[in-house]
N, C-alpha and C positions, 0 to 999 in steps of 0.2 A: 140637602144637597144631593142631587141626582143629573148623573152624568153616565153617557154613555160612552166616551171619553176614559180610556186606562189614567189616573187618578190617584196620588200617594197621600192626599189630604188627611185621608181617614187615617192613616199610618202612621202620620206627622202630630195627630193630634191622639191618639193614645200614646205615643212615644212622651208628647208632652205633658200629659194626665200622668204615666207613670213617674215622670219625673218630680212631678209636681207632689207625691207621692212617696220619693221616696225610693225609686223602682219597678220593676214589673213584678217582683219577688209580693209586695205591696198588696197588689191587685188582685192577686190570686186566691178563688173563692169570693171575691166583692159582691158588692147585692147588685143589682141594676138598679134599683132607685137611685143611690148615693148619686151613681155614674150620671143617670138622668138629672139630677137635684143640682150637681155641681157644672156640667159643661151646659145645658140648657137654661140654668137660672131660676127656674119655676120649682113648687114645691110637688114631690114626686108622691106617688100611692101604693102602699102592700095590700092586697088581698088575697085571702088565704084561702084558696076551696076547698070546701067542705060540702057532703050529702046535699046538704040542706041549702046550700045557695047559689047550685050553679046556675038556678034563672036569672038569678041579679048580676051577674058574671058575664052571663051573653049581654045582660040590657047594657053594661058596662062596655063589653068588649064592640059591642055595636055603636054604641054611641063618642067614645076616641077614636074607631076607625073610620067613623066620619066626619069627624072634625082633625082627623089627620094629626092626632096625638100620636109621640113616639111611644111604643109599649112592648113590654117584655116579660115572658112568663118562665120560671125555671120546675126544670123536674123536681122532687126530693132526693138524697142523697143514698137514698137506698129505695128499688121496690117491692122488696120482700113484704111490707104489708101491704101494699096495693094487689098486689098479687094474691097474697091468703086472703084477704078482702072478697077477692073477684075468683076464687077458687083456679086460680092459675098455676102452673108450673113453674118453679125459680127460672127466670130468665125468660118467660113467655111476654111478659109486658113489653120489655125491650125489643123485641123477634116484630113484636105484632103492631107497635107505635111506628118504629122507627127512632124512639127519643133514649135519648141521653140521661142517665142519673146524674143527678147532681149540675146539671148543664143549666144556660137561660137560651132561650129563644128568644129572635127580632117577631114581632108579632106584626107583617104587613098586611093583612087583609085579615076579616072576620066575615063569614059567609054560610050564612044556615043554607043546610046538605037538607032537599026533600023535604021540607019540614019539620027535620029531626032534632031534635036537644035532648040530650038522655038527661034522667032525672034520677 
């Protein structure tokens, strides 16, 4: 549903997910799959990145954003090891993403930058 249109649909229907639920007390911390699995009806997908399989990840992320799959990707809950990973500063990851620990992101588009996919 895409409206250009001020719109309380989406409001109306987490109000009713929380209730349905329970609450919003409920929902706090949820996965996105569930959320996808229960108001969409369709069976929803986790994948976990890792080193080793961000190519399968683009082919992934490529191939839903063309078939106009709904998709959501969240931070981890801490980046303290991404960060000693990538020889970073506590709190550089966040400075330098823009992203949220522990957050999910709407994933609308998927689009290789220059031909680049870091590996």
């Amino acid at each position: 549903m895409h409206s250009q249109q001020k719109e309380i649909w989406c409001m109306l229907i987490e109000k009713a997910y929380a209730k349905a639920y329970g609450g919003y007390l409920a929902l706090e911390a949820g996965n996105s799959h569930e959320a996808f699995a229960d108001l969409l009806g369709f069976p929803a997908h986790i994948f976990k990145i890792t080193g080793e399989n961000t190519e399968r990840l683009w082919e992934m992320l490529s191939v839903y954003c063309s078939s106009g799959s709904p998709m959501a990707l969240s931070t981890p809950g801490d980046f303290k090891q991404v960060e000693a990973k990538l020889g970073m500063e506590e709190g550089e990851a966040r400075k330098k993403t823009g992203l949220i620990p522990r957050h999910a992101f709407s994933v609308l588009h998927a689009k290789e930058y220059k031909g680049y996919i870091e590996k």
